[in-house]
N, C-alpha and C positions, 0 to 999 in steps of 0.2 A: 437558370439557377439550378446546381445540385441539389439534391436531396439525396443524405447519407444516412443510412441506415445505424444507429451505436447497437454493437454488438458487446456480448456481456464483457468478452476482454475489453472493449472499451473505456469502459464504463469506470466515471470516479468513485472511490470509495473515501467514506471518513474518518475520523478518527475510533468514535465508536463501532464501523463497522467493520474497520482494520483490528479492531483489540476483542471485539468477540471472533473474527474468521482466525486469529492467533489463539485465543484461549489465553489471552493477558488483558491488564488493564489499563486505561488510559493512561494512566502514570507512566506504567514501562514502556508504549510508544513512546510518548515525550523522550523521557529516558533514551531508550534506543535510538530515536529522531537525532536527540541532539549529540550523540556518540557516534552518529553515521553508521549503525548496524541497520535499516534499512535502508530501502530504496529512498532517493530523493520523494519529498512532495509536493504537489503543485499548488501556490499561494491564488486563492481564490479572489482574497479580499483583504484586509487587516486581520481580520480575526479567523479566516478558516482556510485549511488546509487539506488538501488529498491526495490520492493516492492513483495511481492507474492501476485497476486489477490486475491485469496482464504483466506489467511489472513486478506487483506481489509475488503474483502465481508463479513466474522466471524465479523470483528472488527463493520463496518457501525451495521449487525444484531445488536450487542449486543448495540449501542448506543442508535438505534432505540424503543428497550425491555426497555432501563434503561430512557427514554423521555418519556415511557407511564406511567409507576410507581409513 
């Protein structure tokens, strides 16, 4: 049996911790969510939802690149 170490890119994030690392609130993820302005996220269960940092962190880079252009 493996044993894999989760590194912080790994690592799931939720909706609260997605809307404070944004400086927005939970409302405008939903918002966003459902407008596809972010990254897809990943359905845990019925009721919870996340995020992959590492995707964020991709997603925030390229918003950043596309605000200086």
């Amino acid at each position: 049996m493996e044993i894999r170490m989760i590194t912080q890119e790994d690592r799931f994030i939720n909706t609260t911790q997605l809307s404070e690392l944004l400086g927005v609130s939970n409302v405008t993820i939903w918002r966003w969510r459902k407008s596809s302005q972010l990254p897809p996220a990943y359905k845990f269960n019925d009721q919870s939802v996340r995020w992959r940092q590492s995707e964020i962190e991709s997603w925030l880079k390229n918003q950043r690149l596309n605000q200086e252009v």
